[in-house]
N, CA, C and O atoms as CSV, one atom per row, in Angstrom:
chain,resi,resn,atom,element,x,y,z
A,1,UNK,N,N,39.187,76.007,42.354
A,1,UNK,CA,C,38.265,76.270,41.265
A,1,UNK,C,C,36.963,76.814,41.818
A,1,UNK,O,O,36.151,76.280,42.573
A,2,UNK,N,N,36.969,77.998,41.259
A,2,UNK,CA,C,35.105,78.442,42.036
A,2,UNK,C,C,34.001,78.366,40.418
A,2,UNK,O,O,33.583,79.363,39.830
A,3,UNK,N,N,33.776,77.083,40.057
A,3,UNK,CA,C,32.815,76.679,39.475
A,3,UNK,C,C,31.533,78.173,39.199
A,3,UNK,O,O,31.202,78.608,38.096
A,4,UNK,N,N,31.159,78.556,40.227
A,4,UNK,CA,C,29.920,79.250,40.239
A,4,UNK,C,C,30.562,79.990,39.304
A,4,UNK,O,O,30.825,78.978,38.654
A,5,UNK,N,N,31.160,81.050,38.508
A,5,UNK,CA,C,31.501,82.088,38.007
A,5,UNK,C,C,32.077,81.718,36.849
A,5,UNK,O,O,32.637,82.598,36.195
A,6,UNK,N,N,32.059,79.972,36.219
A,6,UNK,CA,C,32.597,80.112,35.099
A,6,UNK,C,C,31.499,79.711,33.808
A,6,UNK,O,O,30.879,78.648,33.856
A,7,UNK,N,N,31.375,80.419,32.964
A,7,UNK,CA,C,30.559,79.696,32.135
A,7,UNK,C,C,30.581,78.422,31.428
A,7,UNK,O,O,31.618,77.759,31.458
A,8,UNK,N,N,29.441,77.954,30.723
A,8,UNK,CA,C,29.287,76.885,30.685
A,8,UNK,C,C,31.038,75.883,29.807
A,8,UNK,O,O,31.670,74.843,29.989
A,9,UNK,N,N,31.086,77.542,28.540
A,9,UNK,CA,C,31.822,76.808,27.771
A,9,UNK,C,C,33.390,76.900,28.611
A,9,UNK,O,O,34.321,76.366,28.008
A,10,UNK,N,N,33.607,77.344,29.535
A,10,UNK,CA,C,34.806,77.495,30.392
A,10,UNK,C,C,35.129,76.245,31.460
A,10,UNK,O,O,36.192,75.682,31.723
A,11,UNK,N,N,34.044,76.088,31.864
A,11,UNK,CA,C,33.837,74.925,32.925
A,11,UNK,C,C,33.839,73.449,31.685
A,11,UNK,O,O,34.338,72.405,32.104
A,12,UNK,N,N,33.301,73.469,30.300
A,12,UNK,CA,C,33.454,72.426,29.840
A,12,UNK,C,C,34.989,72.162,29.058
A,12,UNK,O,O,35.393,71.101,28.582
A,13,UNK,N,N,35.581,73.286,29.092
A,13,UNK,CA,C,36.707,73.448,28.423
A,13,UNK,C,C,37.990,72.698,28.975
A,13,UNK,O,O,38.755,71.863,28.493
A,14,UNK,N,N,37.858,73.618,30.683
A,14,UNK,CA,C,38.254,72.695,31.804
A,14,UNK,C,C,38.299,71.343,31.946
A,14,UNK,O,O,39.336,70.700,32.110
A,15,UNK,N,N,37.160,70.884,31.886
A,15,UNK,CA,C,36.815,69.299,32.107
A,15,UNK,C,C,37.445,68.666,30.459
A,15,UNK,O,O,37.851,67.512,30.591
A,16,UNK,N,N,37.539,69.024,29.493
A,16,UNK,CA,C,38.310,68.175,28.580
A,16,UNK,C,C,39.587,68.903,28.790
A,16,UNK,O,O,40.397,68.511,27.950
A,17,UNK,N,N,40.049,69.727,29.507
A,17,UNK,CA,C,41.882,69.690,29.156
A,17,UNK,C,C,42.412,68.728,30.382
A,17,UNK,O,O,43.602,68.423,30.468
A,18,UNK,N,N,41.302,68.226,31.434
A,18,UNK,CA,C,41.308,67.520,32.723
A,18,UNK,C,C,41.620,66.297,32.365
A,18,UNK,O,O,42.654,65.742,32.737
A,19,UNK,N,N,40.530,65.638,31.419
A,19,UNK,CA,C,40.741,64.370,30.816
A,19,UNK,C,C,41.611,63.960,30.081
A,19,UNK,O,O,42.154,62.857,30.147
A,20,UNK,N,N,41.852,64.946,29.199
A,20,UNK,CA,C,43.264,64.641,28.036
A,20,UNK,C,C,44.535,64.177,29.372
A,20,UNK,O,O,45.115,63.098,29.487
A,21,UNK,N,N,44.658,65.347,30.194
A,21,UNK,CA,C,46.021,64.854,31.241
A,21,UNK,C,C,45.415,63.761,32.066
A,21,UNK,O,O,46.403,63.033,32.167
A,22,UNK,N,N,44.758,63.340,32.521
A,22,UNK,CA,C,45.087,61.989,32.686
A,22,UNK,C,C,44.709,60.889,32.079
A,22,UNK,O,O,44.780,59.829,32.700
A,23,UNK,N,N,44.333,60.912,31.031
A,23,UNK,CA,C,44.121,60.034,29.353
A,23,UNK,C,C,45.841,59.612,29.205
A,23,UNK,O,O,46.380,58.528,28.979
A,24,UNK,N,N,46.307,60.751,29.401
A,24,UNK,CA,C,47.736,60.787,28.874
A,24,UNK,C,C,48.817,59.551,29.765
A,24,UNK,O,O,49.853,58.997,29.397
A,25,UNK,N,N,48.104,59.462,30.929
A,25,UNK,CA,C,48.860,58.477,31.636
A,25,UNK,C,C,49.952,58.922,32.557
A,25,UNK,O,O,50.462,58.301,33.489
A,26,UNK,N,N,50.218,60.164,32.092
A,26,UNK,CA,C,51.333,60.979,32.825
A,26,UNK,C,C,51.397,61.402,34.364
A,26,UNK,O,O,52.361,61.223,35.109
A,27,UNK,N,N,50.257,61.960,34.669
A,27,UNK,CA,C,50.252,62.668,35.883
A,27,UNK,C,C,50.445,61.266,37.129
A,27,UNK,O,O,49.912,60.156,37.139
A,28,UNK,N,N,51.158,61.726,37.825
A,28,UNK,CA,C,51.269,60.987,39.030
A,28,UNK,C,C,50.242,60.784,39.767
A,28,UNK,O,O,49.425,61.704,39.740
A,29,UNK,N,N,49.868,59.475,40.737
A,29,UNK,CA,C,48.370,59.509,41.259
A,29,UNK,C,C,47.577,60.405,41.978
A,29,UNK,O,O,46.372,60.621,41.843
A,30,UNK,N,N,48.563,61.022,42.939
A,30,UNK,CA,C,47.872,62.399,43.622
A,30,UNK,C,C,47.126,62.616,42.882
A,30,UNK,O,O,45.918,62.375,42.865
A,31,UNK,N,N,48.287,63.485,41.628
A,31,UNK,CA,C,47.400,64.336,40.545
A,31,UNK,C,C,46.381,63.925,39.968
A,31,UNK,O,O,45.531,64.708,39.542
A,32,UNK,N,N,46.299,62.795,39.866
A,32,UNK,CA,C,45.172,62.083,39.249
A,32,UNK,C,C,43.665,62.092,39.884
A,32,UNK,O,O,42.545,62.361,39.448
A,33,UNK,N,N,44.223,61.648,41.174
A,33,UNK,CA,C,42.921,61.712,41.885
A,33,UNK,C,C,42.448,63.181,42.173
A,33,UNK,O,O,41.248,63.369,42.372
A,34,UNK,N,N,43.145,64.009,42.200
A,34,UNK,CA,C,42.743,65.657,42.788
A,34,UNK,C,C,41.836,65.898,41.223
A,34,UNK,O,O,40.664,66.255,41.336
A,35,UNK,N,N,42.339,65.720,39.977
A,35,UNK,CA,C,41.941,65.880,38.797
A,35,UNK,C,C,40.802,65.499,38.757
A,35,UNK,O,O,39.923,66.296,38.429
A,36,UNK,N,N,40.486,64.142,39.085
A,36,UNK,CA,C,39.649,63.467,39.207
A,36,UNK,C,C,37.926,64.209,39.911
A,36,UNK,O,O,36.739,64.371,39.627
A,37,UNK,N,N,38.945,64.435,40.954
A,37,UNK,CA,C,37.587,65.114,42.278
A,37,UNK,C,C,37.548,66.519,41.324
A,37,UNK,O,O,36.430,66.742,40.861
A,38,UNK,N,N,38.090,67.022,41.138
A,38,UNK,CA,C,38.060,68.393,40.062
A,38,UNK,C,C,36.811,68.411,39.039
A,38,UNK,O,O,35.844,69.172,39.022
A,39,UNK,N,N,37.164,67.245,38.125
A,39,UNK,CA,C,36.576,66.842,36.744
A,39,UNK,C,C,34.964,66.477,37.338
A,39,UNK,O,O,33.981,66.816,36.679
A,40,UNK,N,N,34.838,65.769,38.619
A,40,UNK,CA,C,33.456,65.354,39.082
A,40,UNK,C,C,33.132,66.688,39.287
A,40,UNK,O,O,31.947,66.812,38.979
A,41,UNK,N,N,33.538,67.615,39.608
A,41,UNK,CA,C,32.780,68.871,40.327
A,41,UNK,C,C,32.027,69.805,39.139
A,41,UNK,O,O,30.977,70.441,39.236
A,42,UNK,N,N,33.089,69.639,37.788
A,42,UNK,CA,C,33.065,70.157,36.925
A,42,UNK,C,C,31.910,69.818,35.949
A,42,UNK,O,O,31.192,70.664,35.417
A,43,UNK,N,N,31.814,68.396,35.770
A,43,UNK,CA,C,30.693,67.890,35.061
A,43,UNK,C,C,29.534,68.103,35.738
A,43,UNK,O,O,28.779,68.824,35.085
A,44,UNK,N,N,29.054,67.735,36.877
A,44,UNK,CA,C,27.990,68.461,37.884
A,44,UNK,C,C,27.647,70.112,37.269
A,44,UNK,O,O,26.685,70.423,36.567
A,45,UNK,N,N,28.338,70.686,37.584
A,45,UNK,CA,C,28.482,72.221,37.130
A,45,UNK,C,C,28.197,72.352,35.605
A,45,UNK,O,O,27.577,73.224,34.997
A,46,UNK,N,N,28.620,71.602,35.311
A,46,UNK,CA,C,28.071,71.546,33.061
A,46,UNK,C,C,26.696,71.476,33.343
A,46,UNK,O,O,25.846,72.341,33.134
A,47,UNK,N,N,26.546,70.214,33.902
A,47,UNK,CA,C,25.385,69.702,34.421
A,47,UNK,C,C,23.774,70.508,34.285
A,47,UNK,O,O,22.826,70.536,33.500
A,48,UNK,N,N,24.202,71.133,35.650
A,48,UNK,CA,C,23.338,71.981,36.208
A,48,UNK,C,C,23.349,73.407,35.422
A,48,UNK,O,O,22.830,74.327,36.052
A,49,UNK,N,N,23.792,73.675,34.322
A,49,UNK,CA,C,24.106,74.799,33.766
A,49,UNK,C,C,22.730,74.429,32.429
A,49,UNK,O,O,21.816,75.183,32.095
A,50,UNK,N,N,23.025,73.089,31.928
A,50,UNK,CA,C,22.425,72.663,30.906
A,50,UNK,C,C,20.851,72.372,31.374
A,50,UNK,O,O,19.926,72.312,30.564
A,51,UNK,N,N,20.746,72.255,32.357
A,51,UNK,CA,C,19.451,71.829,32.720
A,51,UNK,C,C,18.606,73.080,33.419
A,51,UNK,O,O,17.460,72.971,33.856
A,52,UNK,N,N,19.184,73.949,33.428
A,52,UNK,CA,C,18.969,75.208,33.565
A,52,UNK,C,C,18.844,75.863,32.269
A,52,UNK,O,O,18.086,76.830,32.198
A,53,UNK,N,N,19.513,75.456,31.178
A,53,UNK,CA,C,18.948,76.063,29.931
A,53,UNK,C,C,17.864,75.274,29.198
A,53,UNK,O,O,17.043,75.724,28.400
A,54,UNK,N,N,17.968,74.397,29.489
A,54,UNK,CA,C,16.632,73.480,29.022
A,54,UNK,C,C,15.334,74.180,29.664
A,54,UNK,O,O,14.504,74.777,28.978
A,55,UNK,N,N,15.265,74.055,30.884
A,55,UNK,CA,C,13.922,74.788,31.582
A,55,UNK,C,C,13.234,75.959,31.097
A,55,UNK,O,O,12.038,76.220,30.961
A,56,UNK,N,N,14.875,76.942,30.749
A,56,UNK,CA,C,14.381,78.226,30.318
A,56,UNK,C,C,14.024,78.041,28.557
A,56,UNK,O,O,13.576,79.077,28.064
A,57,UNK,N,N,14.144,77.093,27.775
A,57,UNK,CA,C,13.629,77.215,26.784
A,57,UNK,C,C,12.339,76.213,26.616
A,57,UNK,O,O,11.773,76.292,25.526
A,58,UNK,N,N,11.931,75.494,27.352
A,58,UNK,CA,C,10.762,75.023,28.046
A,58,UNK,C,C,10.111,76.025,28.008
A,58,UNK,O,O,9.465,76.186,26.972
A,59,UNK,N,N,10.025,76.892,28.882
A,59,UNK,CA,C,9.477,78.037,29.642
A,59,UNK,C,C,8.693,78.900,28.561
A,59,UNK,O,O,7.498,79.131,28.374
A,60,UNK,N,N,10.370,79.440,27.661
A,60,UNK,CA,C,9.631,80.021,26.361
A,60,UNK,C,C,8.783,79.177,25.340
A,60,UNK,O,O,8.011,79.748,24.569
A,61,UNK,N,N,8.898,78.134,25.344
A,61,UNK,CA,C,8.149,77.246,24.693
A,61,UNK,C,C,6.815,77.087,24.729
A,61,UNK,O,O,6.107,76.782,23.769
A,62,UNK,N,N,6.437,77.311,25.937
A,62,UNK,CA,C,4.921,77.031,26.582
A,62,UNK,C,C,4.249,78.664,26.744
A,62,UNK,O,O,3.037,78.844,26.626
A,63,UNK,N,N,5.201,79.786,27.024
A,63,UNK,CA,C,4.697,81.085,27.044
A,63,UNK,C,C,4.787,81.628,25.718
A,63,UNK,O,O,4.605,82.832,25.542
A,64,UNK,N,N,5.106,80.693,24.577
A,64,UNK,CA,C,4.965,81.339,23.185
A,64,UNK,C,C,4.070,80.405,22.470
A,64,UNK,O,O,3.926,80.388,21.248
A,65,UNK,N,N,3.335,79.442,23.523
A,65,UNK,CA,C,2.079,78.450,22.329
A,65,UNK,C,C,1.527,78.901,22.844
A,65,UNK,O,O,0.492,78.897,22.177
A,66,UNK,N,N,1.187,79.811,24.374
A,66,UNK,CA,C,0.121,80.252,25.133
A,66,UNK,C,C,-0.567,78.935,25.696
A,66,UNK,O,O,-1.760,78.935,25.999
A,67,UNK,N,N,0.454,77.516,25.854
A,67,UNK,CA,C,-0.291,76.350,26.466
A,67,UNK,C,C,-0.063,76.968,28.370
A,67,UNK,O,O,-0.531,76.304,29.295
């Protein structure tokens, strides 16, 4: 998975079709745990996507009161 290149709603899309399969109980533990380390990388990456859009509407926020 190269995280950097997916957008936000792609990378979050990811991370719930991640959870449903092992919600489901199905996947064998490997899979589980690889899913697992996957799904952590993924939420990080939501993460940092969202807090990056927060700043930038901060930003406009304060350069459109002229504070």
């Amino acid at each position: 998975m190269d995280s950097e290149k997916l957008s936000f709603e792609e990378a979050y899309k990811q991370l719930t079709e991640l959870v449903k399969k092992m919600e489901s109980g199905e996947l064998p533990l490997a899979d589980s745990v690889a899913a697992y380390e996957q799904g952590i990388k993924l939420k990080a990456y939501c993460e940092q996507l969202l807090k990056e859009a927060e700043l930038k509407i901060e930003t406009l926020k304060v350069s459109n009161t002229g504070e």
